[in-house]
C-alpha positions in Angstrom: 24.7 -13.4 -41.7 25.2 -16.3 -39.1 28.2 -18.7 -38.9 26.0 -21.7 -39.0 23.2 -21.3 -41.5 25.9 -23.4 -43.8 25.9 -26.1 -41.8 23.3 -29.4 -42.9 22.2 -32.0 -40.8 24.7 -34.7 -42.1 27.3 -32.1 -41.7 26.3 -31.6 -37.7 26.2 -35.6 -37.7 29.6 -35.7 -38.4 30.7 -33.4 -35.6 32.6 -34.4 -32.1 31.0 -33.8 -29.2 33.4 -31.1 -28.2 33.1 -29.6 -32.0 29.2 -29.6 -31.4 29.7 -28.0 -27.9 32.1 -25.3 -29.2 29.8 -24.6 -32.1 26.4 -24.6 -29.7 28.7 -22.2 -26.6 29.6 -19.9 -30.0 25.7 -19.7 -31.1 24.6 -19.0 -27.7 26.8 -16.2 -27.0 26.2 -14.5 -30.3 23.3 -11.2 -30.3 21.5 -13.4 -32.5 22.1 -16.4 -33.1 20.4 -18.4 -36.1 17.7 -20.4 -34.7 18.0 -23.3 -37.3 21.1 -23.9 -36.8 20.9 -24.1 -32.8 17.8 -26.2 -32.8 19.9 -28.5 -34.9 22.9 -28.8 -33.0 20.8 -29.1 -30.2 18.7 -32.0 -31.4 21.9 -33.8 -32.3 23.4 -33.6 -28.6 20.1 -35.0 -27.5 20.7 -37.9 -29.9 24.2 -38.7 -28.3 25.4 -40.5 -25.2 25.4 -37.7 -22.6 28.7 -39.2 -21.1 30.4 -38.9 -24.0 29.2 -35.7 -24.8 30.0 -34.8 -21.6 33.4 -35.8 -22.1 33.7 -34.1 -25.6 32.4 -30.7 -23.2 35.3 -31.5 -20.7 37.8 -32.1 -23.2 36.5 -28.2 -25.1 36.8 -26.8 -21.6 40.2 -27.8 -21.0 41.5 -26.9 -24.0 40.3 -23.1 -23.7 42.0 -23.5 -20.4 45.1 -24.8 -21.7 45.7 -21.7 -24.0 45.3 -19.2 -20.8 47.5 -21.0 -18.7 50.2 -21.5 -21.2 50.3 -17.1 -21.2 50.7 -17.5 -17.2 53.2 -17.1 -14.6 54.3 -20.3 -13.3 53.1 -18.7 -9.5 49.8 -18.0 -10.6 49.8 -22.1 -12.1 50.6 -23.6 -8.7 48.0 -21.5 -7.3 45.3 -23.3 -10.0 46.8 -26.2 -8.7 46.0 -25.6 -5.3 42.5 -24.0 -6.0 41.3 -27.2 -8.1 42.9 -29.9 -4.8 41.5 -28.1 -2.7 38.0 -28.4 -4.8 38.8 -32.2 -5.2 39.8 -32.9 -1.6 35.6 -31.9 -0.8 34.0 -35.1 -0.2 32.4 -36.4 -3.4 28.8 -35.3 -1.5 29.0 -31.7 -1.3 30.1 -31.3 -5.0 29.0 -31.2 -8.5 30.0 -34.6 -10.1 30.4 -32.4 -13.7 32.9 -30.3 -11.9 34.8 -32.7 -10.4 36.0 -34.4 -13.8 36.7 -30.9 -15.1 38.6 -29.5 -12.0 40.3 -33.2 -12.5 40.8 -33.0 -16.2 42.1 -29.1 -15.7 44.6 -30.0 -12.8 46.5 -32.6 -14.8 46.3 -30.4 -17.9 48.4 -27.9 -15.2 50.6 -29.9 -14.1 51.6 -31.6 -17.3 52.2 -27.5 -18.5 54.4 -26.9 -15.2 56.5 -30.3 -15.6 57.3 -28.5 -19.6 58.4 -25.4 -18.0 60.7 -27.0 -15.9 62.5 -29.6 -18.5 62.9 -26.8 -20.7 
């Protein structure tokens, strides 16, 4: 029985781009996955503006980052922090444009988590 086979086309038109990226990252990582319902939510994310789905991709991405780095050690957090500068201190040429805005969006998630810890 797959997750999606409830799922109708008005229902995947009323998604968020980073509900319809969860739900397509969920499909593909299942044994096997229902074929309807991915060709579906794929046909939708062609329909939308790829920089907002983008967006919507960077926002999922962060989020599943967020609820690891809550669990960590404030030393391995200032680590992150100096992994994704040093990643973002590259010139703009030699990386991946995608990348950047996550590494971006994932360093202030970070630090907004390490200035918490230490107002508590």
């Amino acid at each position: 029985m797959s997750l999606f086979s409830k799922f109708s086309e008005a229902n995947v038109r009323k998604m968020t781009n980073k509900k319809l990226y969860e739900r397509l990252t969920r499909l593909n990582n299942e044994k096997s996955p229902d074929l309807k319902a991915l060709t579906l939510i794929q046909a939708e994310i062609a329909k939308r503006n790829p920089a907002e789905y983008e967006l919507g991709k960077i926002e999922a991405e962060v989020e599943k980052s967020y609820r690891h780095a809550v669990i960590e050690t404030t030393d391995i957090l200032y680590l992150e922090i100096k992994y994704n500068k040093d990643y973002l201190a590259k010139p703009e040429s030699e990386t991946d444009p995608y990348e950047r805005k996550l590494r971006s969006a994932k360093l202030d998630m970070i630090q907004k988590e390490l200035s918490r810890r230490t107002n508590e």
